[in-house]
C-alpha positions as CSV (number, residue, x, y, z in Angstrom):
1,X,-64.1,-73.2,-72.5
2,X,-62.6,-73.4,-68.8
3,X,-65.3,-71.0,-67.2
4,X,-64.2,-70.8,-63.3
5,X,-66.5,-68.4,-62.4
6,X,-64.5,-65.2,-61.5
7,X,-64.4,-61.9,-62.3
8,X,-61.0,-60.5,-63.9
9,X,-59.8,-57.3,-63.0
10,X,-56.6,-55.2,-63.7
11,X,-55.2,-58.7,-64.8
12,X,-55.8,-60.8,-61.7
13,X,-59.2,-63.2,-61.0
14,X,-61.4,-62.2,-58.0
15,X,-64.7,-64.0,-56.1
16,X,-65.0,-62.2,-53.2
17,X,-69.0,-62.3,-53.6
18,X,-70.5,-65.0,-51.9
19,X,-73.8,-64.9,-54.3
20,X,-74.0,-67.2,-56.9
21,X,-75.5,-66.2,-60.3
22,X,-76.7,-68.5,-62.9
23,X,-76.2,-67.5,-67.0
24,X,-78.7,-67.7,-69.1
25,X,-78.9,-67.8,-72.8
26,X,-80.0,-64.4,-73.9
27,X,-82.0,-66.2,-77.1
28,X,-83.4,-68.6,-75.9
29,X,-83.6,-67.7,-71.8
30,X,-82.3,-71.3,-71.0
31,X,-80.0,-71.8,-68.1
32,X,-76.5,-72.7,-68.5
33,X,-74.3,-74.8,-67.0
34,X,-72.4,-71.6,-65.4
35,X,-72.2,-69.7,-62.5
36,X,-70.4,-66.7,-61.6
37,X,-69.8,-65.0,-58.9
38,X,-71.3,-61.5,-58.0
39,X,-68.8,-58.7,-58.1
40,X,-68.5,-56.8,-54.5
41,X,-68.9,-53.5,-53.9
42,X,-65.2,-53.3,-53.4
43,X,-64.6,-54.9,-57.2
44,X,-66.2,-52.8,-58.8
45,X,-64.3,-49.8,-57.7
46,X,-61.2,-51.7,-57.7
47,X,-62.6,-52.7,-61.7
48,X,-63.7,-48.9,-62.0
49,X,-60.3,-47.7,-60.8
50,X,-58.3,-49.7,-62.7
51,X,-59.8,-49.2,-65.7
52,X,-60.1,-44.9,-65.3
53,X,-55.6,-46.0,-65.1
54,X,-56.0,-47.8,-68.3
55,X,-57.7,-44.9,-69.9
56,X,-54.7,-42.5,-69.4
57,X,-52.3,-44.0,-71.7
58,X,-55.4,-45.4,-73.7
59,X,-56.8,-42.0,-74.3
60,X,-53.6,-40.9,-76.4
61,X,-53.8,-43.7,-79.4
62,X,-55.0,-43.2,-82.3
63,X,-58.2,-44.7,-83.7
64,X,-56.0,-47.1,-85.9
65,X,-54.2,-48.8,-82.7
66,X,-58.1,-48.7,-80.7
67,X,-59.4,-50.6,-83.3
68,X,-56.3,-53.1,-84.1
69,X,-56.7,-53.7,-79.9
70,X,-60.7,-53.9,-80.2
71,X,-59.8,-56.6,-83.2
72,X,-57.2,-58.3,-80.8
């Protein structure tokens, strides 16, 4: 796994945060070998924004082609 520590949004990587955050393993509570960086205020909306886009052509599929993309 290539884990470069970005957030992905609308298609494209971002790290505009300059806070680091370390994962953990949720069993266990062990830290892993990756950090991440925080989201900005600004990602989010620009995460929050792009996905309310998403949703208009999303909405109008039916529950056969939702779950063949959930599957995907």
């Amino acid at each position: 796994m290539n884990n470069i520590g970005q957030n992905f949004i609308a298609g494209s990587r971002s790290a505009q945060g300059n806070k680091l955050l370390q994962s953990f393993n949720a069993t266990t509570g062990g830290a892993l070998a990756y950090e991440f960086h925080q989201a900005t205020e600004q990602e989010v909306n620009q995460a929050c924004e792009a996905a309310s886009q998403a949703f208009k052509s999303y909405r109008h599929t039916s529950p056969e082609q939702r779950a063949l993309f959930l599957e995907a």
